[in-house]
N, CA, C and O of each residue as an XYZ file, in Angstrom:
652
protein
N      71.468    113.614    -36.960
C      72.374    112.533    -36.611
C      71.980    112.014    -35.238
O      71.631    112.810    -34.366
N      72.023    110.781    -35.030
C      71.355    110.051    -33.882
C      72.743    109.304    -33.204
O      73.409    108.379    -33.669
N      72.897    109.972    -32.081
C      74.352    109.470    -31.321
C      74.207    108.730    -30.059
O      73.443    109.097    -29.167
N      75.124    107.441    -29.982
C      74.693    107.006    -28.585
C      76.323    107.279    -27.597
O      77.500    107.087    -27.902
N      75.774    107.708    -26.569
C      77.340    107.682    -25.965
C      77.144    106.988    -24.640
O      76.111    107.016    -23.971
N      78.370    106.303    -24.316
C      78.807    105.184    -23.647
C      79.692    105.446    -22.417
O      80.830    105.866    -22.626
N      79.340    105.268    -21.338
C      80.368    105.910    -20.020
C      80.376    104.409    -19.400
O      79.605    104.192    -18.465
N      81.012    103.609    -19.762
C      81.522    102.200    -19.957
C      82.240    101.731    -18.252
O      83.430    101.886    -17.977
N      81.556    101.354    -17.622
C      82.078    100.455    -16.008
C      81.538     98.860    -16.432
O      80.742     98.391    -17.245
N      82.628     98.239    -15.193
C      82.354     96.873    -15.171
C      80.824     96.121    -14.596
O      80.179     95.087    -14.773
N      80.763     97.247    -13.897
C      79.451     96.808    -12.608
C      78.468     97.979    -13.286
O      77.520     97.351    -13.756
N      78.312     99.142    -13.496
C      77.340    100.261    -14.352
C      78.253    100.690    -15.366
O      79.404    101.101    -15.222
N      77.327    100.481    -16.810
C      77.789    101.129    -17.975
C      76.544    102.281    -18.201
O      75.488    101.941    -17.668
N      76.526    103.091    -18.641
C      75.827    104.398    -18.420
C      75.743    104.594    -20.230
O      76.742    104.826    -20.911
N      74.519    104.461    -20.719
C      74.443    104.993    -21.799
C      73.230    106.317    -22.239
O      72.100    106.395    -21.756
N      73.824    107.266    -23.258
C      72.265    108.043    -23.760
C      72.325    108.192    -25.280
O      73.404    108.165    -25.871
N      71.300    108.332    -25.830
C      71.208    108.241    -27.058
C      70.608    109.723    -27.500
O      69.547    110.028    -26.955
N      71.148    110.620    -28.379
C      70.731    111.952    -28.206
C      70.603    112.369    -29.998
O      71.513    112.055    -30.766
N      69.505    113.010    -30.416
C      69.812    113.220    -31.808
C      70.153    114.774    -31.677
O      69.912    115.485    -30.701
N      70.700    115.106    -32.742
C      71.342    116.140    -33.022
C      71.727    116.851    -34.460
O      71.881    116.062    -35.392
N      71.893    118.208    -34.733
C      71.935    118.765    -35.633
C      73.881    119.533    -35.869
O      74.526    120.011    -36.803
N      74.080    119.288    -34.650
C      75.464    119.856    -34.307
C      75.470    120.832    -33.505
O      76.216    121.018    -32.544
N      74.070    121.893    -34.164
C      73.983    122.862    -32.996
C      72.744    122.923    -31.780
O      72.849    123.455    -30.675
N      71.696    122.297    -32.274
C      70.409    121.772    -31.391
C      70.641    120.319    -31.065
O      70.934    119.630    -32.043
N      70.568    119.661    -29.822
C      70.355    117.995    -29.266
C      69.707    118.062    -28.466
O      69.675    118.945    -27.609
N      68.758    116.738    -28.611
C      67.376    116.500    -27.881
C      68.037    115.205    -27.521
O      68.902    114.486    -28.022
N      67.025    115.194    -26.087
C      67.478    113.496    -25.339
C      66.252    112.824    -26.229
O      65.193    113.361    -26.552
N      66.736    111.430    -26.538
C      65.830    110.033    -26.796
C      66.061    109.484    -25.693
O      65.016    109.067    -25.193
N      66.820    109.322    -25.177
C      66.954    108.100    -24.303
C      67.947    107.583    -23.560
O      69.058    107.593    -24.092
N      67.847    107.093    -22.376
C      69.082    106.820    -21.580
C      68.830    106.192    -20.543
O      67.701    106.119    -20.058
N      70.369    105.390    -19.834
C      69.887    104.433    -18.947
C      71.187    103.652    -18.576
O      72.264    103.865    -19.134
N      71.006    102.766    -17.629
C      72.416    101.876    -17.183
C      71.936    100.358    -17.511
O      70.822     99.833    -17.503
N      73.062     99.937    -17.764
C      73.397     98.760    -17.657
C      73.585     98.226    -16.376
O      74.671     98.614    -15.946
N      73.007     97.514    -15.592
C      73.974     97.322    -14.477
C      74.074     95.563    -14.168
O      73.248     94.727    -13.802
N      74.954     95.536    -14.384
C      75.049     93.866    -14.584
C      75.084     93.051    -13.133
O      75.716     93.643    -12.258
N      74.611     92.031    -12.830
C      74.229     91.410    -11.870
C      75.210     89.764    -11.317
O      75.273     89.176    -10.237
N      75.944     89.462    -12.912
C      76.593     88.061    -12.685
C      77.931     88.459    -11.372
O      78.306     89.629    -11.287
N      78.336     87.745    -10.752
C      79.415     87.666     -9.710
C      80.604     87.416    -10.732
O      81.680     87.896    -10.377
N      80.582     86.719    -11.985
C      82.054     86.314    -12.906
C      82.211     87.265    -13.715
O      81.295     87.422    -14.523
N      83.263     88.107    -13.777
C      83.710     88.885    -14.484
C      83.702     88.540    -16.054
O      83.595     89.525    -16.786
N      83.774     87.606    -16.519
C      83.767     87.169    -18.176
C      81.996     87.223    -18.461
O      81.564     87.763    -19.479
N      81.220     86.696    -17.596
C      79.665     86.881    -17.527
C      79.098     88.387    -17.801
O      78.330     88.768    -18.684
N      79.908     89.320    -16.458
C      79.300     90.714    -16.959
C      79.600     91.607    -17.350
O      79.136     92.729    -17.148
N      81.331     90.945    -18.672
C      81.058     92.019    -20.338
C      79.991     91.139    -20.850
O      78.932     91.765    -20.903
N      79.892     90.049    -21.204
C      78.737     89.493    -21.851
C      77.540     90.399    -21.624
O      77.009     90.942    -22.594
N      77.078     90.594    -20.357
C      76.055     91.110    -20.188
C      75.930     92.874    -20.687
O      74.854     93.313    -21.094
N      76.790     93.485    -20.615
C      77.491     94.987    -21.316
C      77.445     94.455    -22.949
O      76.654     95.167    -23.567
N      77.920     93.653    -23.617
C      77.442     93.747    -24.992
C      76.545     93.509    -25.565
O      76.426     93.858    -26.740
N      75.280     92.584    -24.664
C      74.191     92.092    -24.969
C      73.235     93.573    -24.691
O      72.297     93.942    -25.398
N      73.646     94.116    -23.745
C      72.870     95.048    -23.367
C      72.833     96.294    -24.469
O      71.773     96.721    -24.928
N      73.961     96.742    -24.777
C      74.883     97.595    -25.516
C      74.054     97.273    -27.489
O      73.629     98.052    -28.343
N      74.161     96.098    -27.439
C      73.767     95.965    -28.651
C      71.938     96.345    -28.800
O      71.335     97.097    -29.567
N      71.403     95.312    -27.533
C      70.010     95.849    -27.443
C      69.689     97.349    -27.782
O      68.744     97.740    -28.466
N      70.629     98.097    -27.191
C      70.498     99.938    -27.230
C      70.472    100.372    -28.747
O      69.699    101.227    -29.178
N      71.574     99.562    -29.657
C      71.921     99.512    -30.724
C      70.572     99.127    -31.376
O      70.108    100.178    -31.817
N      69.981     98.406    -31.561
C      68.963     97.498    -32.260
C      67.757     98.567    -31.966
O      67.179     98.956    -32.981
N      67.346     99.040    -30.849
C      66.010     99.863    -30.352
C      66.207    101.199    -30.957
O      65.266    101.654    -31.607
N      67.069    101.753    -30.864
C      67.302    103.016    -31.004
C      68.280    103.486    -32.504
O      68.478    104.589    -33.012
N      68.523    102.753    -32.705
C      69.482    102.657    -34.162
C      70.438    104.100    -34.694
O      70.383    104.800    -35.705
N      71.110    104.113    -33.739
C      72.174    105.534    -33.747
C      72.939    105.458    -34.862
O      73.195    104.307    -35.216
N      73.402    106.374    -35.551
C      74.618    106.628    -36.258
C      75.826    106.757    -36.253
O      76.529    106.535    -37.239
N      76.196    107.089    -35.277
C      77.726    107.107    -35.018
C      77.614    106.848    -33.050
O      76.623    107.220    -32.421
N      78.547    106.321    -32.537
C      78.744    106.099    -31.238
C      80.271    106.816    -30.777
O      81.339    106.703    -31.379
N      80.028    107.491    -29.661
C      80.884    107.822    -28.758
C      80.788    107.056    -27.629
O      79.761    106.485    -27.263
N      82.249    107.029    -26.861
C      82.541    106.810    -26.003
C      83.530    107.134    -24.976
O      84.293    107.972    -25.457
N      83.762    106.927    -24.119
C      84.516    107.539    -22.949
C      85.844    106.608    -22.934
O      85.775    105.382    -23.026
N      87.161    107.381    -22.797
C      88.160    106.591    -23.150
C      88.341    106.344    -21.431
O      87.876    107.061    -20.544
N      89.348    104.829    -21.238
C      89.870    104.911    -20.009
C      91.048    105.844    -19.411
O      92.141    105.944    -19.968
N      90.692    106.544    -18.168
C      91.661    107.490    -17.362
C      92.075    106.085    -16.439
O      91.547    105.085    -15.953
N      93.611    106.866    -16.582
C      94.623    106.046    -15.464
C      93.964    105.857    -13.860
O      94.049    106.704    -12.971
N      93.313    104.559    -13.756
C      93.062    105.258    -12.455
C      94.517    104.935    -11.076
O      95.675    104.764    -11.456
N      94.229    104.914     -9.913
C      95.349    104.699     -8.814
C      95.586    103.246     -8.630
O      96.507    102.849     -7.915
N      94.673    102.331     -9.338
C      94.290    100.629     -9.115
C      94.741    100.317    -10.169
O      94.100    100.845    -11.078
N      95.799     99.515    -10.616
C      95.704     99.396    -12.222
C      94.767     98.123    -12.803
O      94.407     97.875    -13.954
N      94.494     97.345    -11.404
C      93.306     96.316    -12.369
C      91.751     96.847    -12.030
O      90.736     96.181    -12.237
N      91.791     98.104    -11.503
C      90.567     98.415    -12.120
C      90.685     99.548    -13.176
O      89.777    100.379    -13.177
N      91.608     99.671    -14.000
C      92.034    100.883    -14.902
C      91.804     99.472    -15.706
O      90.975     99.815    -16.550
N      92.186     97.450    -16.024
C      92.154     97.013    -16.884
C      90.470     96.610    -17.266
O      89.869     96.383    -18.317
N      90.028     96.667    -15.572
C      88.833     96.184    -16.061
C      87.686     96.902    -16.498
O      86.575     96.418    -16.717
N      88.222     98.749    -16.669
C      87.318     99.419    -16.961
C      87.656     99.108    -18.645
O      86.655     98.881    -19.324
N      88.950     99.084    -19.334
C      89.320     98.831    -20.597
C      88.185     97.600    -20.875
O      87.409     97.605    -21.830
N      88.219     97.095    -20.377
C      87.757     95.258    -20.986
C      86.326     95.721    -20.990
O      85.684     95.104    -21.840
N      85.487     96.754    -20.209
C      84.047     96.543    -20.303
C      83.993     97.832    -21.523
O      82.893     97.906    -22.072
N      84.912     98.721    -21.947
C      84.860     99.484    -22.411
C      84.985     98.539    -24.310
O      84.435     98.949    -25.331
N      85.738     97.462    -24.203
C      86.160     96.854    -25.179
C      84.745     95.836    -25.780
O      84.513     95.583    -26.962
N      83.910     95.363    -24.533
C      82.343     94.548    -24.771
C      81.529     95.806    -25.270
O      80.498     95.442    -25.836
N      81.694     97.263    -25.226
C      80.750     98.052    -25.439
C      81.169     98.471    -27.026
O      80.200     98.755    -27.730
N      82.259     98.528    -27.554
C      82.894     99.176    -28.541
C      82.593     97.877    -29.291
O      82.065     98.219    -30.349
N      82.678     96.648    -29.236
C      82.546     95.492    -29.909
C      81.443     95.706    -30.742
O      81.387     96.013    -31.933
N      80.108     95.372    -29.460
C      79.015     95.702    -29.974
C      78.837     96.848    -31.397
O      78.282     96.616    -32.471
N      79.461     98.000    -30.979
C      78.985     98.778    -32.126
C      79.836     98.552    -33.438
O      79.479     98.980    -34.536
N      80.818     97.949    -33.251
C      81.788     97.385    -34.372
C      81.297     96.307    -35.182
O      81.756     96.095    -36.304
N      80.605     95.782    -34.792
C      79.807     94.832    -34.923
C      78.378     95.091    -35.794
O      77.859     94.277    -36.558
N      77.998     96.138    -35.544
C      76.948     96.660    -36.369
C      77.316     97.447    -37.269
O      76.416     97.956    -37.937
N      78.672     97.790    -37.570
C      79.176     98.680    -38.485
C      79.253    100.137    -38.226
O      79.243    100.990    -39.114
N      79.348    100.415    -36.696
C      78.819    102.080    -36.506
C      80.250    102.741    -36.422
O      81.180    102.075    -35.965
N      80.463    104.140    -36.886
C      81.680    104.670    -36.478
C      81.520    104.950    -34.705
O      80.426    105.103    -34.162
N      82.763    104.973    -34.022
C      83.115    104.434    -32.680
C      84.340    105.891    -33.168
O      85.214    106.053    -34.020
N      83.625    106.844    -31.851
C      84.923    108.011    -31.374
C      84.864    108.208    -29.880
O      83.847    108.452    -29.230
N      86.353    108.041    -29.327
C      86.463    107.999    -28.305
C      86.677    109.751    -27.376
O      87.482    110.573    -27.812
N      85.924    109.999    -26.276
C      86.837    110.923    -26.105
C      87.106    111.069    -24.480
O      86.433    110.303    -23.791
N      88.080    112.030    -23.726
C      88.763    111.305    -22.397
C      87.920    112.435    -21.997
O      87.504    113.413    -22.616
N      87.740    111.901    -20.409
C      87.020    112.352    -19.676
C      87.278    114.223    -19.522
O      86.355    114.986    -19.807
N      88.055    114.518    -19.249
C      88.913    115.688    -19.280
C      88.141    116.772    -20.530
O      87.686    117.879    -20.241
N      88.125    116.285    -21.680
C      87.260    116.513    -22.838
C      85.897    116.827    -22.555
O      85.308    117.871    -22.833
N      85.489    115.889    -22.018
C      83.722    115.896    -22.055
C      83.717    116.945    -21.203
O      82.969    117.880    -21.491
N      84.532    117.032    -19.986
C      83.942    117.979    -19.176
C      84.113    119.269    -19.949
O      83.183    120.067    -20.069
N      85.060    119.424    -20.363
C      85.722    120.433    -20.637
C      84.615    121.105    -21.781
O      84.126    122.233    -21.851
N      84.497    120.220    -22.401
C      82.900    120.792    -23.593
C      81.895    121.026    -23.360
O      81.228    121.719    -24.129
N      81.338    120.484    -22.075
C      80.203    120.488    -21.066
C      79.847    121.887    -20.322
O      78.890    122.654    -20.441
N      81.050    121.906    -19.476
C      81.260    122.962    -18.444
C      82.168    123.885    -18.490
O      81.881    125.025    -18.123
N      83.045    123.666    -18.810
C      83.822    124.696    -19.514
C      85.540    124.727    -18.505
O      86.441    125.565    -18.547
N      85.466    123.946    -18.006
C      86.388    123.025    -17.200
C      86.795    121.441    -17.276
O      85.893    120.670    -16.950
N      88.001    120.882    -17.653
C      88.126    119.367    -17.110
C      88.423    119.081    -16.126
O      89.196    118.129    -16.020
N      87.889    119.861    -14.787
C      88.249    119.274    -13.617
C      86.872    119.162    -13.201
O      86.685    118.436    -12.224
N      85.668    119.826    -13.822
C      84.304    119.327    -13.118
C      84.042    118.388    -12.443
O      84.917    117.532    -12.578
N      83.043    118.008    -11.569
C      82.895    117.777    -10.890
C      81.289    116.658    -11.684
O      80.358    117.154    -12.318
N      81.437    115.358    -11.399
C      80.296    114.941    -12.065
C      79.347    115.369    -11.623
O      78.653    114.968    -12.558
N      78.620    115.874    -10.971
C      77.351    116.607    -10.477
C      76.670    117.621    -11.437
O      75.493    117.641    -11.799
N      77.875    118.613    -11.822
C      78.261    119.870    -12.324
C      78.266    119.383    -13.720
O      78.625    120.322    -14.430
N      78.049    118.433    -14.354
C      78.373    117.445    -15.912
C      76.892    117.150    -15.857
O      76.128    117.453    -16.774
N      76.449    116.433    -14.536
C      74.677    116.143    -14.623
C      74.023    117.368    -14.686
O      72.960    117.382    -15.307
N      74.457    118.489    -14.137
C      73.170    119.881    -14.010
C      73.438    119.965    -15.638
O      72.573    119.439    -16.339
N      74.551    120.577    -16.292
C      74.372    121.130    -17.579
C      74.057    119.902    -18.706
O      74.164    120.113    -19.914
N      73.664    118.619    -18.159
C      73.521    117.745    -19.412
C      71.340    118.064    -19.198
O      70.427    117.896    -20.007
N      71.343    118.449    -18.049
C      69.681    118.407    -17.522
C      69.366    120.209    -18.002
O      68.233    120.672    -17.870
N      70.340    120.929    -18.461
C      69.830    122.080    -18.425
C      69.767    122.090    -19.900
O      68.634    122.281    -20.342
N      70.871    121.903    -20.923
C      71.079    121.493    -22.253
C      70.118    120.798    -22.818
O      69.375    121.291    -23.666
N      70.028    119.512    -22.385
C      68.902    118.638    -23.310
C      67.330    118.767    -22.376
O      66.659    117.747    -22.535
N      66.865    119.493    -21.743
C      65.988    119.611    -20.681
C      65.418    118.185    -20.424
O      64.296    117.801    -20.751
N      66.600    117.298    -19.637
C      65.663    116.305    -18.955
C      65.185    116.745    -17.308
O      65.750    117.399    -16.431
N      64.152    116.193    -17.366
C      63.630    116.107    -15.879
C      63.383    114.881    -15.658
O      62.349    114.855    -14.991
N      63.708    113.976    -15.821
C      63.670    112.888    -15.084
C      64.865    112.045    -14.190
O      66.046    112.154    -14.517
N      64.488    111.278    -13.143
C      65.546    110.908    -12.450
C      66.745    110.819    -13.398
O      66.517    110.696    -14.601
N      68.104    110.877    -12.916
C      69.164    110.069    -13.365
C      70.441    110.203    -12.874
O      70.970    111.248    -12.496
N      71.029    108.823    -12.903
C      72.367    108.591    -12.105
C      73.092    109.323    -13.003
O      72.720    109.906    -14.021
N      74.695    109.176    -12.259
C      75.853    109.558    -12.530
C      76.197    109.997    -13.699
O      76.381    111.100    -14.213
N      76.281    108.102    -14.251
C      76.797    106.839    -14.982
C      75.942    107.499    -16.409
O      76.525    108.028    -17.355
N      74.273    107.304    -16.286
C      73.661    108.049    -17.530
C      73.891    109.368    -17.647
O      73.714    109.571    -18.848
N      74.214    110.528    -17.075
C      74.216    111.526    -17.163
C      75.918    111.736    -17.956
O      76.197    112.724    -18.635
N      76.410    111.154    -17.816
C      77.944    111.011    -18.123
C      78.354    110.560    -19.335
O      79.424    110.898    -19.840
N      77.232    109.494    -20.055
C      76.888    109.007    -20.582
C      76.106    109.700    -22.080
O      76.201    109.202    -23.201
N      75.579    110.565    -21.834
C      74.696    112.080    -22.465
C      75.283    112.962    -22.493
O      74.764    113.964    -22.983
N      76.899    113.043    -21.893
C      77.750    113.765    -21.613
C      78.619    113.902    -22.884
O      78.974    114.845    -23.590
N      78.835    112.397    -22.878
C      79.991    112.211    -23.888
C      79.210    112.009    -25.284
O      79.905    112.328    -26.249
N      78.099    111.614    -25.558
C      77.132    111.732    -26.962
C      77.181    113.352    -27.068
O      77.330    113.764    -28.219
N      77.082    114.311    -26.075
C      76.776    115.402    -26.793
C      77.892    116.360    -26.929
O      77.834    117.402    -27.582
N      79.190    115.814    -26.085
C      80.560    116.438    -26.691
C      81.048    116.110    -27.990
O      81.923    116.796    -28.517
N      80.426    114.871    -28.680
C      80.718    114.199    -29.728
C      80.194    115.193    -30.895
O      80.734    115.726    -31.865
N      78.560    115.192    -30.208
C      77.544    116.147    -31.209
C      78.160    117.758    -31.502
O      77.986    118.408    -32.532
N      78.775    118.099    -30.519
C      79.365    119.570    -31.059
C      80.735    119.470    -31.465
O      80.999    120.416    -32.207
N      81.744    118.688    -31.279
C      82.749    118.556    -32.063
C      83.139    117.378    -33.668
O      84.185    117.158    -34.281
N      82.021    116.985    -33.802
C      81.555    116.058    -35.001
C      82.048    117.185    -36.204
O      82.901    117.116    -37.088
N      81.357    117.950    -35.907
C      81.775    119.203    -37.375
C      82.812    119.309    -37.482
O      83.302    119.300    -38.611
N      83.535    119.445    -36.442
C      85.125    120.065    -36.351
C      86.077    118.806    -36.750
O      87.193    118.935    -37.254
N      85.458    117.578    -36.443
C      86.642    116.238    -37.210
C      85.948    116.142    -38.833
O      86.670    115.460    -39.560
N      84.795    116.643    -39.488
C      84.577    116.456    -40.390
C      85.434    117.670    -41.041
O      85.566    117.460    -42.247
N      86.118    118.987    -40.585
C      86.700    119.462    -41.498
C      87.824    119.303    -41.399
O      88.553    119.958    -42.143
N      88.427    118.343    -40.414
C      89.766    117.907    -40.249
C      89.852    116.544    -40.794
O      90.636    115.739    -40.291
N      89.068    116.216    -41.833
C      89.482    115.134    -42.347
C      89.044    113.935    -42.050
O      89.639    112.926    -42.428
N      87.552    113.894    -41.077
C      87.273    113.010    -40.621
C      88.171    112.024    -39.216
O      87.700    110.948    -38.846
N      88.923    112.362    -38.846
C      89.996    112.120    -37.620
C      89.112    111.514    -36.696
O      88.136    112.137    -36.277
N      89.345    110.438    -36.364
C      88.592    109.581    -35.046
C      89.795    109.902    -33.663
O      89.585    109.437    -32.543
């Protein structure tokens, strides 16, 4: 199964694309979006154009993504929704199943804590899929949430398929 997961910002969207067996995942690929327009309606455009490109190159099977946490700002809690909504489009759009899961989760499947620390989310996504190559946050977070998807995929398939 070939998964892309999505750590969805207005200004960096963080994606990786990871195949997987449920119990072995290898990195394909990963990377940011980082959009450049000054108008906010310009750079979701640029997040679904991008988003879909990922879609089209790499041709995943099911997509995860990172749900929005409350943040202390509430219009940047809307505008993480809205770039999160240009990324989910895209794959709706190609017909892919779309599972969300909250940050708290990923870590928690990752590291074995949801209070990690993103650093501590990048070492075990670099120790797990052995990348050595540079990478931000945003992608690492991103490979985070594709491969919490990849080990709990089994567990919604015997619950009935549950998104």
């Amino acid at each position: 199964m070939r998964i892309l997961g999505i750590d969805p910002g207005s200004r960096v969207t963080g994606f990786g694309v990871i195949d997987s067996n449920g119990r072995q995942s290898k990195h394909v690929f990963s990377g940011c979006i980082r959009t450049v327009n000054k108008d906010f309606s310009a750079r979701l455009g640029e997040i679904f154009i991008g988003i879909q490109s990922v879609l089209q190159e790499h041709q995943p099977d099911q997509v995860a993504v990172e749900q929005v946490f409350m943040a202390a700002n509430p219009s940047s809690a809307l505008k993480l929704g809205h770039a999160r909504g240009a990324a989910i489009t895209a794959a709706v759009i190609a017909e892919l199943p779309v599972f969300e899961y909250t940050p708290r989760a990923v870590k928690l499947a990752l590291v074995g804590t949801g209070a990690a620390e993103k650093e501590q989310v990048q070492h075990m996504i670099r120790l797990l899929l052995s990348v050595r190559q540079p990478m931000g946050l945003d992608e690492s977070d991103a490979l985070a949430v594709a491969l919490c998807h990849a080990h709990s995929a089994g567990t919604r398939v015997k619950l009935g398929g549950q998104q």
